[in-house]
N, C-alpha and C positions, 0 to 999 in steps of 0.2 A: 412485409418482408418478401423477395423476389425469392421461392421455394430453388429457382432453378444459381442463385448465385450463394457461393459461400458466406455468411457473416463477416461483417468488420466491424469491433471489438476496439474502442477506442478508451485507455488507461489513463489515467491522469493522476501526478504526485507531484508534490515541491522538489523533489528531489528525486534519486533512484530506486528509495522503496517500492516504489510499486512494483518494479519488477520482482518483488515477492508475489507479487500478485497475479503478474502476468505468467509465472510459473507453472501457479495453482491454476490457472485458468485453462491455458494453454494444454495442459497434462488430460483435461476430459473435452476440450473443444479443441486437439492437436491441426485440425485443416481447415480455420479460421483466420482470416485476415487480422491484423492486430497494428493498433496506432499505438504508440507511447509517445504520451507528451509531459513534458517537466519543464519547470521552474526554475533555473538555477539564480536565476536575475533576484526572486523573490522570495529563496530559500536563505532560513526557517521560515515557516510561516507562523508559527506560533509565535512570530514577534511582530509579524502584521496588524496592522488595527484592521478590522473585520469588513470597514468598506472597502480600504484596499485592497484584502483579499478577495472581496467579490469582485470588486472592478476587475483585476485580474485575471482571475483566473473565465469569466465568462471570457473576457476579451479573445485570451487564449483557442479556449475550446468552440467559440464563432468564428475564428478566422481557420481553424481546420475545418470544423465540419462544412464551412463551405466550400472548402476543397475535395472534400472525401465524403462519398456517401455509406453513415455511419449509422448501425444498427443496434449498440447497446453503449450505454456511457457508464466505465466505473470510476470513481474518485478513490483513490485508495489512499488515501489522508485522511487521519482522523480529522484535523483542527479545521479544513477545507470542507469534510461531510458533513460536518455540524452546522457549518456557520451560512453556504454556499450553496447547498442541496435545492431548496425553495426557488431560485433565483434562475437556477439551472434548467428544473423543470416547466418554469413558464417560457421558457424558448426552445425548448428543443422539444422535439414530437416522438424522439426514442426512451428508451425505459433509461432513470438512471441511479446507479446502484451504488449507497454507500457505502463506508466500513465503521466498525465501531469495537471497541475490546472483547474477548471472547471472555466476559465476565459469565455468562450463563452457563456457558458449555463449562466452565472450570467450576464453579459452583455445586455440580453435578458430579462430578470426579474426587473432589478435596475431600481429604478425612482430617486436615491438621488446619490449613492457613494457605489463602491465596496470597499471590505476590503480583501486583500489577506492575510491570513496568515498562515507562510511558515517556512521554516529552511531558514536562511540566505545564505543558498548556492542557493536554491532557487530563494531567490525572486534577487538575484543578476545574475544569468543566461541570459544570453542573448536569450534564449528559449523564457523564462517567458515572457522578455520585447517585442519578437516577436509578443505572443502572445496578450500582451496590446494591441500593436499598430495596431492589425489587428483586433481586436472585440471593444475595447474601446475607440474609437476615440469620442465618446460624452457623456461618461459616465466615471466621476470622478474615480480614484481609490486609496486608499492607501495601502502603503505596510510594513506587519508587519514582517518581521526576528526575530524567536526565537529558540534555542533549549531548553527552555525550559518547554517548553508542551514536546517534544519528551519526555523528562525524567519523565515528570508524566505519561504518558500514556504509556511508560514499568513499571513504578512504580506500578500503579491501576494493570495491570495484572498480577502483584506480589504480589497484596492482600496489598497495600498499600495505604491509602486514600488519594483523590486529595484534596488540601487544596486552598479551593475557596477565601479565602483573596488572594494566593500568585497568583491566578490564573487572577485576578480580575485587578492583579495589572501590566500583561504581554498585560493584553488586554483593558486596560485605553486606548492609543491613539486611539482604535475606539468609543469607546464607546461612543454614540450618535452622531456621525459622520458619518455612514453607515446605508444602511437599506438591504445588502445584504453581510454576511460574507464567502468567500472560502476557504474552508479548503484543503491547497494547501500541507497536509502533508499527509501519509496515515496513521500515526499516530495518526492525530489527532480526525478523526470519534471517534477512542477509547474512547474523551474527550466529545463526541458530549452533551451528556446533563448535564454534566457540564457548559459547552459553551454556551449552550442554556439558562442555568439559571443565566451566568452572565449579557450575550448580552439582555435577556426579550424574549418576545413572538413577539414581533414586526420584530424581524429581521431574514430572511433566512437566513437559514444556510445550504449549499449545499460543496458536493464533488465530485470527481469520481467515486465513488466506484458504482453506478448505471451504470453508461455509458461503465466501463470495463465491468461489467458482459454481457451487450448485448452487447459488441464487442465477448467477450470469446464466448458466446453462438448464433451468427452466425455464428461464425468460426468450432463449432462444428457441426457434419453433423447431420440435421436436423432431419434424420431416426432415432435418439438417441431420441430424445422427446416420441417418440411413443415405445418405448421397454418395454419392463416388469421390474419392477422395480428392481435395484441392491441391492438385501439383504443382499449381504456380501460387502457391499463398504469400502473399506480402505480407514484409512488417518495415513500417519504417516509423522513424522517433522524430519529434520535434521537442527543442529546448529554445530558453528565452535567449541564452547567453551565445554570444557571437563567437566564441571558441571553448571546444573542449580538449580534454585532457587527451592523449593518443593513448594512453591503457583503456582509458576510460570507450572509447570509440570502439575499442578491440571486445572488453564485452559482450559490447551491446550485438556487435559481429560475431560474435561465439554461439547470442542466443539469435541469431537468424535476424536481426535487422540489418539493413541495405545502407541505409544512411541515418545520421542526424542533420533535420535541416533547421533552418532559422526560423523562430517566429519572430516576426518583429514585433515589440512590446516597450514599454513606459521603463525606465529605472525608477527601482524602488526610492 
């Protein structure tokens, strides 16, 4: 890594979760270059069969990086880090960082009953259930499968309002059941104070999106902390789909990206 140029931070999700991710990132690495690229061609992916989603999403992340010289790679999909990880790193020569549900860190906090919830691809993974069994072995946990939070939380960043009956009504099996909720999607941060306003103030509500960013920012070299600030930082976003939404574009322009531009890619 060139000490005398800023990083560039390339994100990748099916959808616009990850910019939960590029939040948390963003917030301890603020004068770093930053790529977002998404899927919309090939969202959910939790309904891909697994070579397609590798075919994919390499395809994606080889025709950026050979546009951009790119210093750390994170996936912030869960159904993508599990399946994709392996494949990723026999071509590309930067670090690349997954995500996975913050079952440990809640593990550690819960006095009554964890509450995962997840895309049903998710909480069905035998990852997931790995990681039950190796941090929860005395602490209760239940498991919630939905896409539909996914679908409000691209909705909300399309300038679409979350409607807290329907949401109220996805998240009844914890309610009062739990006193630690995981949001095992990266989607669903998007929802976080929604969520917080159905679940009360009683109940934590924790995700990844902390834990990636001090992964991303050890992995970057520390001499970067102490530079002169990067006043011309880029960000710009690529998606598969050949039109987006105009709230949706407004966003992504809120959070400092330039443009969305096209990947060209396969329909699913």
């Amino acid at each position: 890594m060139n000490h005398n140029i800023p990083p560039t931070i390339l994100i990748f999700d099916s959808g616009v979760g990850g910019l939960s991710v590029f939040y948390e990132i963003q917030k301890v690495l603020p004068h770093a270059n930053y790529i977002y690229v998404f899927d919309d061609m090939g969202y959910p992916y939790g309904e891909l069969a697994p070579d397609i989603l590798i075919e994919r999403v390499n395809e994606m992340l080889r025709y950026v990086v050979d546009l951009h010289r790119v210093d750390i790679v994170v996936i912030g999909c869960n159904t993508a880090s599990t399946i994709v990880l392996p494949s990723l790193r026999e071509f590309l020569s930067v670090p690349v960082v997954g995500v996975v549900p913050a079952i440990k860190p809640a593990s550690l906090i819960s006095n009554t009953a964890v509450g995962l919830i997840a895309t049903p691809a998710t909480v069905k993974r035998e990852y997931t259930h790995n990681l039950i069994r190796d941090y929860l072995l005395d602490v209760p946990i239940k498991l919630l499968g939905t896409t539909e939070l996914v679908d409000m939380a691209e909705n909300k960043l399309k300038g679409k309002p979350v409607c807290l009956v329907s949401l109220q009504r996805v998240l009844q099996p914890l309610i009062g059941k739990i006193d630690v909720a995981v949001l095992g999607c990266t989607h669903f941060p998007l929802l976080r104070n929604e969520i917080k306003h159905v679940f009360g103030n009683e109940i934590r509500i924790i995700d990844s999106g902390e834990a990636i960013a001090r992964r991303v920012q050890s992995l970057i070299n520390n001499s970067y902390i102490a530079r002169a600030k990067n006043n011309n930082r880029k960000c710009i976003a690529y998606n598969s789909a050949p039109t987006i939404e105009g709230a949706l574009n407004i966003t992504f322009k809120k959070m400092g990206f330039e443009a969305i531009e096209r990947i060209p890619t396969q329909d699913v």
